[in-house]
C-alpha positions as CSV (number, residue, x, y, z in Angstrom):
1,X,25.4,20.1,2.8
2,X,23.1,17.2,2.2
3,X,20.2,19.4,3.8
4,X,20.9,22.1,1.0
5,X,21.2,19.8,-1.8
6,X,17.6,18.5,-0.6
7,X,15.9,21.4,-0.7
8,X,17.6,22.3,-4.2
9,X,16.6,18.9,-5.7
10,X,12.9,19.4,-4.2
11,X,12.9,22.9,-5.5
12,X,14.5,22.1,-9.3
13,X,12.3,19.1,-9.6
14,X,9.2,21.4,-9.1
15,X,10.2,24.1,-11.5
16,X,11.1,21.3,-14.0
17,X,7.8,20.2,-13.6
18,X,6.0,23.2,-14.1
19,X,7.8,24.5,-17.0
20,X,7.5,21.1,-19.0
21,X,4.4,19.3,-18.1
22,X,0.5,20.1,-17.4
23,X,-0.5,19.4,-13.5
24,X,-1.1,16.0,-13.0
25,X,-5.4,15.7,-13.5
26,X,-6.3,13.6,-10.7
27,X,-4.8,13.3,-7.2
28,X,-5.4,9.6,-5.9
29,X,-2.4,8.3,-8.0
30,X,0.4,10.2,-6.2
31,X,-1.5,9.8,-2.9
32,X,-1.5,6.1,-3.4
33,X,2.3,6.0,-3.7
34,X,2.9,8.1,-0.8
35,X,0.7,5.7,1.9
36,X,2.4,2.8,-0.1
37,X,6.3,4.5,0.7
38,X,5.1,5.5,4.0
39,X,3.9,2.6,4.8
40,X,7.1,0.6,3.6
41,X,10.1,3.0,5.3
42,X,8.3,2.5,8.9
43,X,8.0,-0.8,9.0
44,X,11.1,-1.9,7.0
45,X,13.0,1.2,6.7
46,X,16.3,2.2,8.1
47,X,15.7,2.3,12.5
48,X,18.7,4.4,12.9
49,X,18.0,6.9,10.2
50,X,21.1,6.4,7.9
51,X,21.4,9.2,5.3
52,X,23.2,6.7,2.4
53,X,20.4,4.4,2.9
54,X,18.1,5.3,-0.6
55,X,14.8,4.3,-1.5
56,X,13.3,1.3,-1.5
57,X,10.6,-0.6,-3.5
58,X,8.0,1.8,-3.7
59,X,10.6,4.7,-4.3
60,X,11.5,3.4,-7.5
61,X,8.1,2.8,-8.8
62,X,7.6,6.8,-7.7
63,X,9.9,8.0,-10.0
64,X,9.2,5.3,-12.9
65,X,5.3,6.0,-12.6
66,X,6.0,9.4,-12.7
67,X,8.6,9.9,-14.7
68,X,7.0,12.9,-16.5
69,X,6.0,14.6,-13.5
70,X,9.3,15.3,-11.2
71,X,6.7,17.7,-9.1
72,X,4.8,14.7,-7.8
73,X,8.1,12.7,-7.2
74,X,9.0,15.3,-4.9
75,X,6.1,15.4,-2.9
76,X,6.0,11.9,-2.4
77,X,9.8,11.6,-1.4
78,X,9.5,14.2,0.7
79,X,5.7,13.2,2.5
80,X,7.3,9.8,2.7
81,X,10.8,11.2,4.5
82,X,9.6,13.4,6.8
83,X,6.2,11.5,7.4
84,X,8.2,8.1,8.1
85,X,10.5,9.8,10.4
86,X,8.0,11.3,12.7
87,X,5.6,8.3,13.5
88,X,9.4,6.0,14.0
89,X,10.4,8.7,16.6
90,X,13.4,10.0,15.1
91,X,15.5,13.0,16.3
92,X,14.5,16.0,13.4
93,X,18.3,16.3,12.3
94,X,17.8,12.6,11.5
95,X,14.4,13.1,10.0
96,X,15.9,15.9,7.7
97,X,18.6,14.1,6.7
98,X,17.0,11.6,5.4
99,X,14.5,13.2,3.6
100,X,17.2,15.3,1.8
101,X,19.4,12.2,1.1
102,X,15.8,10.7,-0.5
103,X,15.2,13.7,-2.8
104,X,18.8,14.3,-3.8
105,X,18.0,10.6,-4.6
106,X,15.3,11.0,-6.7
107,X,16.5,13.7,-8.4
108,X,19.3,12.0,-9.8
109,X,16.9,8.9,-10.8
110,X,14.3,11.4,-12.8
111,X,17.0,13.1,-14.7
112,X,18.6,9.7,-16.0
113,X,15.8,8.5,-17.1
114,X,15.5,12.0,-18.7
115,X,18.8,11.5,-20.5
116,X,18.8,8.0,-21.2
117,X,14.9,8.5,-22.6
118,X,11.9,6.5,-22.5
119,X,10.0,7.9,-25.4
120,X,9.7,3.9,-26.8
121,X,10.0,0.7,-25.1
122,X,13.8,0.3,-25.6
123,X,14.8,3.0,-24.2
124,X,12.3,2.8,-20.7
125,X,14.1,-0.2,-20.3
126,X,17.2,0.9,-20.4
127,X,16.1,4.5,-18.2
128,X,14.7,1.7,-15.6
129,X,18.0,0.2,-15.9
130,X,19.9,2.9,-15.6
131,X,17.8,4.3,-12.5
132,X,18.0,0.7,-10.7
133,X,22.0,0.7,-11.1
134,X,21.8,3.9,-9.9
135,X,19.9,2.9,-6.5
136,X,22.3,-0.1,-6.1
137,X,25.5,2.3,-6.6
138,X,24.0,4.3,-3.8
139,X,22.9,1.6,-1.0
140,X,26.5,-0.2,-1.6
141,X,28.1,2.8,-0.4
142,X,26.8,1.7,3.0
143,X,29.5,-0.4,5.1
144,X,28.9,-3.6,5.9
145,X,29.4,-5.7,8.9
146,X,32.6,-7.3,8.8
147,X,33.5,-6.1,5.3
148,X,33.1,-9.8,3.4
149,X,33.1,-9.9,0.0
150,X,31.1,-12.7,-0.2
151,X,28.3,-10.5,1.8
152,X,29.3,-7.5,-0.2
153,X,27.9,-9.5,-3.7
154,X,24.6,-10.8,-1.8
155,X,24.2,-7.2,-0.6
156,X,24.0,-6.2,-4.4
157,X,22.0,-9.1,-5.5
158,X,19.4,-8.2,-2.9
159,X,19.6,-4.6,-3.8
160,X,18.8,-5.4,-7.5
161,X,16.0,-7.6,-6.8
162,X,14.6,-4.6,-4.7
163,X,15.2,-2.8,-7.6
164,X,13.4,-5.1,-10.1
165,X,10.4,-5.2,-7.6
166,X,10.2,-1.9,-7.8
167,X,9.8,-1.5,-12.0
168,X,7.3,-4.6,-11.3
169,X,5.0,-2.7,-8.9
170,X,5.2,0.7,-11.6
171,X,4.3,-2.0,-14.3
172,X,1.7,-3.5,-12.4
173,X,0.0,0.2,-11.7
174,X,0.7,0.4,-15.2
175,X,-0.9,-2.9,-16.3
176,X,-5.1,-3.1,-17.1
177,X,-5.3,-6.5,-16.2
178,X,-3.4,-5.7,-12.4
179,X,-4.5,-2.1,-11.7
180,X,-7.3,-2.5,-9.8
181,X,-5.5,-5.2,-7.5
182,X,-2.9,-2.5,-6.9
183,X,-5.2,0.3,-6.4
184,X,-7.1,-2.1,-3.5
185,X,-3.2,-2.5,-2.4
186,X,-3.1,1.8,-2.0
187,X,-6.3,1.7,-0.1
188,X,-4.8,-0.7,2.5
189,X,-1.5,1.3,3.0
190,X,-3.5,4.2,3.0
191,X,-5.8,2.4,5.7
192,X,-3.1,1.5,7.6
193,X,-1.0,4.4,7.7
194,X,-4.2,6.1,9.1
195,X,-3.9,3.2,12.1
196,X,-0.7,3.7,12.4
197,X,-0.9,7.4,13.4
198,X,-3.5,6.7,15.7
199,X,-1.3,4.0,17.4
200,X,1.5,6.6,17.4
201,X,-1.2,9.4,18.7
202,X,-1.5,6.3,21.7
203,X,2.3,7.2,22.4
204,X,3.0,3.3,20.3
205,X,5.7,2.7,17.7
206,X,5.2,1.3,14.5
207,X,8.5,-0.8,14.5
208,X,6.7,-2.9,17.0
209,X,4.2,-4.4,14.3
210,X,7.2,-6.5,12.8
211,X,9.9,-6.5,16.1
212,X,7.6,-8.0,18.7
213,X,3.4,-8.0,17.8
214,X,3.2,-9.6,14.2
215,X,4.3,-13.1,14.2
216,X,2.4,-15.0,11.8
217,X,4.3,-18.4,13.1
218,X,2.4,-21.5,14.9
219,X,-1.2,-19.9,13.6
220,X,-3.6,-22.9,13.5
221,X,-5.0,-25.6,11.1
222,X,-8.4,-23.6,10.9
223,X,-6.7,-20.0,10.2
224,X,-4.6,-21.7,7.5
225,X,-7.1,-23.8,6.3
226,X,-9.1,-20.4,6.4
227,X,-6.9,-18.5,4.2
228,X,-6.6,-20.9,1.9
229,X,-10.8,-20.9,1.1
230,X,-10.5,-17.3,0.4
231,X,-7.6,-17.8,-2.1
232,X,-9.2,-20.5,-4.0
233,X,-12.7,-19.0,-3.9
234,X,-11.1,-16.0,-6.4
235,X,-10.8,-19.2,-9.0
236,X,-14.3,-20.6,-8.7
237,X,-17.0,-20.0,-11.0
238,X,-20.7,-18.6,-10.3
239,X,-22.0,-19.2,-6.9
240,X,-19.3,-21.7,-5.5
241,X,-16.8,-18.7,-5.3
242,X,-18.3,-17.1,-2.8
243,X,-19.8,-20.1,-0.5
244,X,-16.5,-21.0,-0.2
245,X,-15.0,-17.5,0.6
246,X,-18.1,-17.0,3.4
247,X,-16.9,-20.5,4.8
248,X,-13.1,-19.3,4.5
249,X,-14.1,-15.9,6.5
250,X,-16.2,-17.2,9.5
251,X,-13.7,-19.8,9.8
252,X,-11.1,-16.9,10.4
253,X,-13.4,-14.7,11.4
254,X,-14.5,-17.6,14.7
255,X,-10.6,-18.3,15.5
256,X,-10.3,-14.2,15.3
257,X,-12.8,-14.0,18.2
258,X,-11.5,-16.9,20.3
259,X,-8.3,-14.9,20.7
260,X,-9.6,-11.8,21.0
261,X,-8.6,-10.2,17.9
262,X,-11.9,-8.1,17.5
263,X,-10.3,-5.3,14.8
264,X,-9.3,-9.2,12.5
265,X,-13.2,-9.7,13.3
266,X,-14.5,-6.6,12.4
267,X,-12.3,-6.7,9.0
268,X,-13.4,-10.2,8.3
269,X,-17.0,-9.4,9.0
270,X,-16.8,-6.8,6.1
271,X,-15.8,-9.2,4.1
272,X,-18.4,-11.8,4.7
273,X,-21.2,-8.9,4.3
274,X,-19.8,-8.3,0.7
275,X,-20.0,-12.4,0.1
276,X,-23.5,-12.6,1.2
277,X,-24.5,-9.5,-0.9
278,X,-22.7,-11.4,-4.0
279,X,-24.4,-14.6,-3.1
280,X,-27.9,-13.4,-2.7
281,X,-27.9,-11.8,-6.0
282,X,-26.7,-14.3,-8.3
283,X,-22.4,-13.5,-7.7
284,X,-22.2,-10.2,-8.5
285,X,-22.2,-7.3,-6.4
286,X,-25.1,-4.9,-6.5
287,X,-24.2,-1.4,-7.4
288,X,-26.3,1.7,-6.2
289,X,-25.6,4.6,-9.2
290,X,-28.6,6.7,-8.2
291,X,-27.6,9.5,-5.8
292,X,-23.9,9.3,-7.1
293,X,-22.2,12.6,-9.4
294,X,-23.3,12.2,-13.2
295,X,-19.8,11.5,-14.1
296,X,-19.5,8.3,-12.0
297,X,-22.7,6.9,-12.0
298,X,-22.0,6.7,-15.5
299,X,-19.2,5.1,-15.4
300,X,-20.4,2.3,-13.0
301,X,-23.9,1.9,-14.9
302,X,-21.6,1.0,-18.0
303,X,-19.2,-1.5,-16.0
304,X,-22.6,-2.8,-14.8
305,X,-24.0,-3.6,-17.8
306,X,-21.5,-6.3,-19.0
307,X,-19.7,-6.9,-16.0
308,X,-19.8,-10.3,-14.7
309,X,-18.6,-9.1,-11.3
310,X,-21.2,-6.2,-10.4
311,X,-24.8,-5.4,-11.2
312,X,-26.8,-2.5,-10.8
313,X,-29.2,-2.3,-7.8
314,X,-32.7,-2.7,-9.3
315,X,-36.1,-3.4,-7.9
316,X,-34.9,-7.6,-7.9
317,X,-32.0,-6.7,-5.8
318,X,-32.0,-8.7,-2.6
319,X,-30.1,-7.1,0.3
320,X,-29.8,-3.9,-1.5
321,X,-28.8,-2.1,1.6
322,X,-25.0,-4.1,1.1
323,X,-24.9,-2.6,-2.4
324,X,-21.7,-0.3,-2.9
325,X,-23.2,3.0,-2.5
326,X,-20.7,5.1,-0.8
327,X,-18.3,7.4,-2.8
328,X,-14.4,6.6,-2.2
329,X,-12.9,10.0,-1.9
330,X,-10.1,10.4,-3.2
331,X,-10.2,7.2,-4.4
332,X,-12.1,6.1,-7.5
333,X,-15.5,3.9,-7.1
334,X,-17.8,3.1,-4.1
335,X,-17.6,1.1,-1.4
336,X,-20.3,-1.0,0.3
337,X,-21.3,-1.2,4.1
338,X,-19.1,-4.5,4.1
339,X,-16.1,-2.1,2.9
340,X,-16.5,0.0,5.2
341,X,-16.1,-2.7,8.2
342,X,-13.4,-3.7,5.9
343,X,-11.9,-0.2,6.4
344,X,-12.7,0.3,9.9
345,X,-11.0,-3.4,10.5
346,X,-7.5,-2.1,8.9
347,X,-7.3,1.0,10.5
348,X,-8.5,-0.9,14.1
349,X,-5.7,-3.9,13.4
350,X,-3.2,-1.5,13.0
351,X,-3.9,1.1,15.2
352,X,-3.7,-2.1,18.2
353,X,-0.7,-3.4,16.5
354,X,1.2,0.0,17.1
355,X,-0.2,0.8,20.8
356,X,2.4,1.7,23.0
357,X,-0.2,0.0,26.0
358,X,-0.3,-3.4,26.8
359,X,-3.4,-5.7,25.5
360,X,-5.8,-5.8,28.3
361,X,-6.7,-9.7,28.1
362,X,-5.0,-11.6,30.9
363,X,-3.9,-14.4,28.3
364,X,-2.4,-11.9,26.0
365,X,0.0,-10.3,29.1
366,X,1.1,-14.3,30.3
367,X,1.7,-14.4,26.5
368,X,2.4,-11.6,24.3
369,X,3.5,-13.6,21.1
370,X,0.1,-14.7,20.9
């Protein structure tokens, strides 16, 4: 039953779609939602596949940032279902199950925010309302252990801050001034989903990352200390920003190679490449637009001109060969040499983190917390 209301949901949100709305114009949106839910449901989703349990964080933002496209909701839920429940391992009556459960789900969300309206502010808020009840009326239906009303109400308050989170992270895509934060947020799920298949290709598991591999406890002074540079650095004007962020990454970057963690090297090492680029050209990034297609070399020749972040490489460019230059597809913008250590770091870190085979260093096997 749940497996044919699935497939009924999928299929009515698709013809809704197509008889109401124009295809959506650009794919990297709807891709970035799917490696953002993928990546969420195997690392925090349900290990026994539950069929009550419904979507999460970026589930909600799905259907609120699609709201006028139940197509692409559809193809995210499902992706994300069936996706999720291969690289965890699950049996495929599992796996199908909770996909279904996820687009009868979402389903139910689109249409009442359909019903309720969201043509003007008052009434989104009161669709997203609506939807987030919805989601906590669903997970509450799961039993809890020992059946405590006292755990019952701090179920639902966690449900509804899960909930909230996920109208903040549609907002945020939403949002000019947080966009392109969130957008650099897709490209590392989508980074990292990429590792994680190649871990799982490696026979690994992904639920090890959080179960037994990542434990960010007991790191030391200089790692800390490390972070903290690169935080700061975002706040500091002209050419002190990104002195402090280079300092920040080789300190990381040193401590990163002292325990062997050469994919956290290789990221980091992307990252200082982009610094020095800034630094050696008064703070901003150089930016190659010859080569590129007419329609974004345009684009990035005008953000050039009056940015304060980027400039456009010229014949006073130092280091050009760090300059972005490389088309993101499907992405928008270019990345530079240093991004693409960046990228190669993320999918490395992850791809280790998921390995079903032990590290290879001696210390690492007398101490695998480490």
């Amino acid at each position: 039953m749940v497996w044919a209301l699935g497939v009924a949901s999928g299929i009515g949100m698709v013809a809704l779609s197509a008889a109401t709305v124009a295809p959506y114009p650009v794919s990297w949106p709807w891709i970035s939602f799917l490696a953002l839910a993928i990546l969420e449901e195997v690392l925090i989703g349900p290990a026994d596949g539950r069929p009550s349990a419904g979507p999460r964080i970026v589930m909600i933002a799905t259907i609120i940032m699609f709201r006028k496209h139940p197509d692409l909701i559809a193809l995210v839920t499902a992706g994300t279902g069936l996706a999720a429940g291969v690289l965890t391992r699950q049996p495929w009556d599992r796996i199908l199950t909770r996909t279904a459960s996820l687009l009868v789900l979402a389903a139910v969300g689109t249409i009442a925010m359909r019903v309720v309206g969201y043509a003007d502010p008052g009434h989104f808020v009161a669709a997203t309302a609506v939807l987030i009840l919805l989601y906590v009326l669903a997970v509450s239906r799961q039993p809890l252990p020992g059946g405590e009303r006292r755990a019952g109400a701090a179920q639902g308050v966690r449900w509804l801050g899960v909930g909230a989170l996920g109208a903040g992270l549609a907002l945020a895509w939403r949002t000019p001034a947080t966009g392109p934060l969130m957008l650099r947020l897709s490209e590392v799920a989508f980074l990292a989903v990429i590792g994680i298949t190649i871990g799982f290709a490696r026979r690994g598991n992904p639920r090890a990352i959080l179960s037994r591999r990542l434990r960010l406890r007991r790191f030391p002074a200089v790692a800390v200390l490390g972070a903290v540079t690169v935080l700061v650095s975002t706040q500091l004007p002209g050419q002190a920003g990104w002195i402090v962020a280079a300092i920040g990454l080789t300190a990381i970057g040193g401590w990163a190679v002292r325990q062997g963690w050469f994919p956290v090297a290789c990221l980091l090492l992307g990252g200082l490449c982009n610094e020095i680029a800034r630094g050696v050209n008064g703070g901003r990034m150089p930016v190659a637009t010859a080569g590129l297609s007419p329609t974004l070399g345009e684009d990035l020749g005008n953000l050039t001109d009056s940015s304060s972040l980027y400039r456009t490489v010229d014949a006073h460019t130092h280091l050009a060969w760090l300059a972005d230059r490389f088309p993101l597809t499907p992405f928008p913008g270019v990345a530079s040499p240093g991004d693409l250590l960046l990228a190669a770091g993320i999918v490395w870190t992850f791809a280790s983190l998921t390995r079903a085979d032990e590290p290879h260093d001696p210390r690492m096997r007398a101490n695998p917390d480490r």
